[in-house]
C-alpha positions in Angstrom: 0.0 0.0 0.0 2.8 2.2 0.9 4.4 1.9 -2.5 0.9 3.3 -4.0 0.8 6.3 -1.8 4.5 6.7 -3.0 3.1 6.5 -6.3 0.6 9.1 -5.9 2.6 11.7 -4.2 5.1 11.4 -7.1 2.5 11.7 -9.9 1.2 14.6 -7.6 4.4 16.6 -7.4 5.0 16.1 -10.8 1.7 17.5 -12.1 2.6 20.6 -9.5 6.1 21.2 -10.7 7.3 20.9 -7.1 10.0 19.1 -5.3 10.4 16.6 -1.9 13.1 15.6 0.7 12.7 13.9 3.9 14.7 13.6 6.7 14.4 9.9 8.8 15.7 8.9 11.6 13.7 5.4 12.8 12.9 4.8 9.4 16.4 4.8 8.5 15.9 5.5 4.5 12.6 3.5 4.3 10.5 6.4 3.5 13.3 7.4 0.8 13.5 3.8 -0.8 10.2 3.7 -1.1 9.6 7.2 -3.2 12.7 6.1 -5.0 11.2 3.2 -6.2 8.4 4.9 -8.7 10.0 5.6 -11.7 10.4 9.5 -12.4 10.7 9.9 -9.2 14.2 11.4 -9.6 12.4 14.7 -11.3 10.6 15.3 -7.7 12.7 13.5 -5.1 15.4 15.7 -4.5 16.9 13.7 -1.6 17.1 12.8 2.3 18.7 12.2 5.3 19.0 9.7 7.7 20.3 10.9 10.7 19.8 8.3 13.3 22.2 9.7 15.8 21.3 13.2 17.6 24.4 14.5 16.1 23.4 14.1 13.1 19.8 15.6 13.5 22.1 18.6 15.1 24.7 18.8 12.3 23.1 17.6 9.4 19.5 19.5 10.2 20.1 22.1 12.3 17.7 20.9 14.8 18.5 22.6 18.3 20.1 20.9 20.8 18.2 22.4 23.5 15.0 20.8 21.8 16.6 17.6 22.0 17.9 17.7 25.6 14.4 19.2 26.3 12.0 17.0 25.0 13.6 13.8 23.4 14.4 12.8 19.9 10.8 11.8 19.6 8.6 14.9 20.1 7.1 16.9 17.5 9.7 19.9 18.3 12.5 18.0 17.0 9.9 16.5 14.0 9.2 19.7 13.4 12.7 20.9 13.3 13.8 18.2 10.7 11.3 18.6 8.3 12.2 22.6 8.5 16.1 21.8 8.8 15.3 19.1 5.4 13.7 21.6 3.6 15.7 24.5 3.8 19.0 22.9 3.5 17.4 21.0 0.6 15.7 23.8 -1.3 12.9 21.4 -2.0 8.9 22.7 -1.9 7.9 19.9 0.7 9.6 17.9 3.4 8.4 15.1 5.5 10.2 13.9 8.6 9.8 11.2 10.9 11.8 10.5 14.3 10.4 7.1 16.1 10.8 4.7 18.7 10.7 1.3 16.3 11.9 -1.4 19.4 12.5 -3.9 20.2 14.1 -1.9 23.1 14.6 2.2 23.3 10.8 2.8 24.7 9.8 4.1 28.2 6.4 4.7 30.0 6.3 8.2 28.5 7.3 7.1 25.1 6.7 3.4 24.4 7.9 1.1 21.6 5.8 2.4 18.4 5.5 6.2 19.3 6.3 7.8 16.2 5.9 11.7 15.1 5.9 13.1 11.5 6.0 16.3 10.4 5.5 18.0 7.0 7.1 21.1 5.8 6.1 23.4 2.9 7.5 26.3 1.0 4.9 28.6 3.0 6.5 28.1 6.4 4.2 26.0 7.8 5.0 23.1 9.7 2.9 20.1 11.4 3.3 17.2 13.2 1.6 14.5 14.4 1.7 11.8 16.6 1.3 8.2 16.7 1.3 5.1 18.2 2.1 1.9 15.8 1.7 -1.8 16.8 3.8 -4.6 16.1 7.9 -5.3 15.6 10.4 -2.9 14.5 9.3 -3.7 10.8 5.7 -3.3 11.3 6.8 0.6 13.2 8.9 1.3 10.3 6.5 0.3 7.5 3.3 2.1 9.4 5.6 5.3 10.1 6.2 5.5 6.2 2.7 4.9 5.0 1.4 7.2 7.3 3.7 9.7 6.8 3.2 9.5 2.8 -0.7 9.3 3.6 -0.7 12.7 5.6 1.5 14.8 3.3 -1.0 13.6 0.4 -3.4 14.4 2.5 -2.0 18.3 3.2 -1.6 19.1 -0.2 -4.7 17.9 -1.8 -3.0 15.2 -4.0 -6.0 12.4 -4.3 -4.9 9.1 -3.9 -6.4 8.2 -7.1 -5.9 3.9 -8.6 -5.0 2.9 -5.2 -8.1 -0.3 -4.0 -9.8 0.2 -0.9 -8.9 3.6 -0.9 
């Protein structure tokens, strides 16, 4: 399903004339892979990161530190940040970012295994982010954190998700 919604956002983008990058960190490239995989997506996909370590989200992203010693990798401040640091630094129209907790291990009471936030970016400055909370393994995270990330940014900019079943 997930490679459908990639489908659509890259048919989308194209039809706009306007470019994507993400930035992953719990994903680690999954979201990337799977827009990279519709052909033509090269002309909209301008590129990501995957910055797994906090060092990376600070270097790479310019996400704040205090943000990350204040609230956690996972919080939509540091979501936030990414998709702002990913767009920016990437030029890029849109940006979609996702920072997660996939497990086995890593979760807590506050943040258990499966929280996830994503946030999208656009050219106008704004920037959301939502929360969730996936079941399953670390595969099952990862693969819900992508589709619902691809499903939202669809979802922001209008782009129908047109020849996809059930939806």
């Amino acid at each position: 399903m997930s490679n459908n919604l990639a489908q659509c956002l890259v048919a989308g983008l194209i039809q706009r004339g306007e470019t994507l990058s993400c930035a992953e960190s719990c994903t680690g490239g999954l979201l990337s892979a799977s827009l990279t995989a519709v052909p033509g997506s090269s002309s909209v996909f301008w590129g990501g990161w995957v910055t797994y370590d906090n060092d990376a989200k600070i270097t790479q992203l310019d996400v704040p530190p205090q943000l990350i010693q204040q609230d956690g990798a996972v919080s939509a401040g540091v979501a936030k940040a990414m998709a702002w640091g990913a767009r920016v630094r990437s030029g890029s129209d849109h940006s979609i970012a996702i920072t997660g907790i996939a497990g086995p291990g890593g979760g807590s009471e506050e943040k258990p295994v499966g929280t996830v936030w994503i946030a999208w970016c656009s050219q106008n400055a704004r920037v959301q982010a939502k929360k969730f909370h996936f079941q399953g393994d670390r595969t099952a995270v990862r693969d819900q954190s992508v589709f619902y990330a691809l499903d939202e940014l669809l979802q922001t900019l209008g782009i129908p998700k047109s020849n996809i079943s059930g939806a």
